[in-house]
C-alpha positions in Angstrom: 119.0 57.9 -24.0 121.6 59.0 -21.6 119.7 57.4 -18.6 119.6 54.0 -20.8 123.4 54.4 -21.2 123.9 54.7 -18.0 121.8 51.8 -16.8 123.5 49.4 -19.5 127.1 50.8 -18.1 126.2 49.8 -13.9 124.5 46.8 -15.3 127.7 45.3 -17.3 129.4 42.6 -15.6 132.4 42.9 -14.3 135.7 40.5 -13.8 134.7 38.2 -16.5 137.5 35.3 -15.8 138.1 31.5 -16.2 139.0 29.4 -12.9 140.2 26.4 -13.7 141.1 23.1 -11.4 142.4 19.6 -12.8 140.5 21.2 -16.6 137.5 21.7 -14.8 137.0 25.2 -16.0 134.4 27.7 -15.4 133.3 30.9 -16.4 133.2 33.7 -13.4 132.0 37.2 -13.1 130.9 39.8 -11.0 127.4 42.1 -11.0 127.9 45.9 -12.1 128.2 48.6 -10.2 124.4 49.1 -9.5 123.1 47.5 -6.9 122.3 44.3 -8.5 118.5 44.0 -8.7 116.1 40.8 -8.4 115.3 40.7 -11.6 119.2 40.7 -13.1 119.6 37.9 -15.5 122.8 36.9 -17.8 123.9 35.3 -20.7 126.9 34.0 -21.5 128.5 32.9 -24.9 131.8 31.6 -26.4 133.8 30.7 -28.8 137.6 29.5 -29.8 140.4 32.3 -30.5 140.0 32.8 -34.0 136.7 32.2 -35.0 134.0 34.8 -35.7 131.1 33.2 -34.5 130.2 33.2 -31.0 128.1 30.6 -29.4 125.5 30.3 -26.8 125.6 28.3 -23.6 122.3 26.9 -23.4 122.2 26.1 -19.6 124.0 29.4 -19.1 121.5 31.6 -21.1 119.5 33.7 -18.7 120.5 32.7 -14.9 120.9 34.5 -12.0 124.0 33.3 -11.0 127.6 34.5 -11.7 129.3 31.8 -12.7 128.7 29.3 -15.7 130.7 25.7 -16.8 132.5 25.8 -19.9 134.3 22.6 -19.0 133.1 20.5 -22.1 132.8 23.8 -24.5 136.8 23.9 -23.7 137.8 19.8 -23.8 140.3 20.5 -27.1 142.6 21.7 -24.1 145.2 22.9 -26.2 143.2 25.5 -28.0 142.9 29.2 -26.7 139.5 30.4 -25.7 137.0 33.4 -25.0 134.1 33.8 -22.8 131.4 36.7 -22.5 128.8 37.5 -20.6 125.9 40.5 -20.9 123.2 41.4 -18.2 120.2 42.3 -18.7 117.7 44.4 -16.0 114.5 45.5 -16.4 114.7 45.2 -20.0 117.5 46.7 -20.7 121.2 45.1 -22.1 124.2 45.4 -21.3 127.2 45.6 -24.0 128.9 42.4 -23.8 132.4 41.9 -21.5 134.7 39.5 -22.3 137.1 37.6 -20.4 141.0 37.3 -21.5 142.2 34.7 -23.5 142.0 31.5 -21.6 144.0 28.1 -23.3 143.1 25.6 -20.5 146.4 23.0 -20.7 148.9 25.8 -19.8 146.6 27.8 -17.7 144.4 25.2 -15.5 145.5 24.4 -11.9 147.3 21.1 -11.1 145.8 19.9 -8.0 148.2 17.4 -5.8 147.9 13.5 -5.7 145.6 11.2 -3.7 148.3 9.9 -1.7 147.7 6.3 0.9 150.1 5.0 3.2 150.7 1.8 4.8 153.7 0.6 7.2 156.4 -2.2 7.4 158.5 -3.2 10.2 161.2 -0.1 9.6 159.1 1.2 6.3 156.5 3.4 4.9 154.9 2.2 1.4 153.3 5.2 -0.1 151.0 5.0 -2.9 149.9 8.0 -5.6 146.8 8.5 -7.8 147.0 11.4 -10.0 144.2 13.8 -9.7 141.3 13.2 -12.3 140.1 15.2 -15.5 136.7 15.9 -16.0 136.8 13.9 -19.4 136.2 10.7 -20.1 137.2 7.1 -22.0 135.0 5.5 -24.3 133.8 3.0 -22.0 133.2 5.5 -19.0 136.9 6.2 -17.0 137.6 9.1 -15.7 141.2 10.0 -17.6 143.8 11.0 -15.5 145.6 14.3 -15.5 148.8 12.0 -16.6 147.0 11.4 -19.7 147.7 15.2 -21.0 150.6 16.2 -18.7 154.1 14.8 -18.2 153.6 15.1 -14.1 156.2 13.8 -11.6 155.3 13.1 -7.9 157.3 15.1 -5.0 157.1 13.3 -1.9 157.7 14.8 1.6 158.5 13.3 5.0 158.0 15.0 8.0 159.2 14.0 11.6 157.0 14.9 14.0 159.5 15.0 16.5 160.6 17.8 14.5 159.3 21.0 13.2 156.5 21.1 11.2 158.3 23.0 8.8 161.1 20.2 8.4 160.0 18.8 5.4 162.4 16.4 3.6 162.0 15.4 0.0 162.4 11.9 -0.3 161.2 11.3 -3.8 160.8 13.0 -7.0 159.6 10.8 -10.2 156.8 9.1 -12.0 156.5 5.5 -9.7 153.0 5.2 -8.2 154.3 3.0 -5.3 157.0 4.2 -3.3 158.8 2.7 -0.5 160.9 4.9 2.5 163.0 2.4 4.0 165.1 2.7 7.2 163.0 4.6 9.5 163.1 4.7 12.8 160.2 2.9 15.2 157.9 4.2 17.6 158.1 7.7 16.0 155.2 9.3 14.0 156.0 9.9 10.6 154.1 12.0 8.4 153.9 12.1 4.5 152.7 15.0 2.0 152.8 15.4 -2.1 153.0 17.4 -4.8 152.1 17.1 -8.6 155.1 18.9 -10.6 155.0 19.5 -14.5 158.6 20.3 -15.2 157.3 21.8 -19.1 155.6 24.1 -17.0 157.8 24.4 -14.2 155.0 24.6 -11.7 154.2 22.8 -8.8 150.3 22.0 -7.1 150.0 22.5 -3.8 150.3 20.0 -1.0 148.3 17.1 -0.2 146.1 16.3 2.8 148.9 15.0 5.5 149.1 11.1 5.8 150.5 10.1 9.0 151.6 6.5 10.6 153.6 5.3 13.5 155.7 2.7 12.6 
């Protein structure tokens, strides 16, 4: 019996924890502290904060890997969540281990905008998509992150005559165009952005740099 305990112990997973990017959000873990063996196989369940009844993730009910999507299980986004996962090795279980609470519209990762750039004579015209959900309209649309978030755009310029690290903010607001007028020709500009949700104070990171020579 005590051998079988231990086995179920170095077989438990480990580090059970939602990632979540943009409310695409999926279940991670880590193998026990045995060596994992071939035959190691997991299952994971969950269920809404609150409710007694756990439920199975088909797809995610006896795989090999260690990490499972729980993107559409957790689409009321407002609503906390738990995941668990048990291991089982030549035929023996693991207990269960279970993630923390996990409520995906406060804890998912904003990433930045799709940002495009075009120049005038003494102008660059910046435009700005708001990254994508996972979830979508009626008639097939992806819905944007704007949809569930009150998100503002920061919009940096940067020199390149200058240091790299001489970012300016020229904008901060909701427009999807912008316009950054009286620049000087011949010199390289370069533009970056940020998502920001002021309710959650928290900023993405940076987007890809878009650069132009006026």
């Amino acid at each position: 019996v005590l051998e079988n305990q231990d086995l179920k112990d170095s077989i438990k997973p480990q580090k059970v924890e939602f990632h979540s990017l943009n409310l695409n959000s999926t279940l991670h873990w880590q193998p026990g502290r045995a060596r994992e063996a071939r035959d190691t196989v997991y299952f994971v369940q969950y269920k809404v904060y609150g409710q007694s009844m756990w439920q199975n993730k088909d797809e995610c009910w006896g795989i090999q890997h260690h990490v499972c999507d729980l993107t559409n299980e957790t689409s009321d986004i407002q609503e906390p969540y738990y995941g668990r996962v048990k291991a089982v090795s030549a035929g023996t279980y693991s207990d269960w281990s279970l993630s923390c609470r996990f409520t995906p519209w406060r804890e998912t990762v904003i990433g930045p905008p799709m940002v495009t750039v075009a120049h005038g004579n003494k102008s660059i015209i910046i435009r700005l998509q708001a990254p994508r959900s996972p979830y979508k309209r009626k008639r097939g649309s992806m819905i944007p992150m704007t949809n569930y978030y009150d998100l503002l755009y920061q919009v940096f310029i940067i020199n390149n005559l200058l240091d790299e690290q001489h970012r300016v903010l020229v904008y901060e607001g909701k427009d999807k165009v912008i316009e950054i007028e009286d620049l000087r020709p011949g010199i390289s500009y370069c533009i970056m952005a940020k998502t920001y949700v002021p309710m959650l104070d928290r900023s993405s990171a940076y987007s890809s740099r878009q650069c132009t020579m006026l």
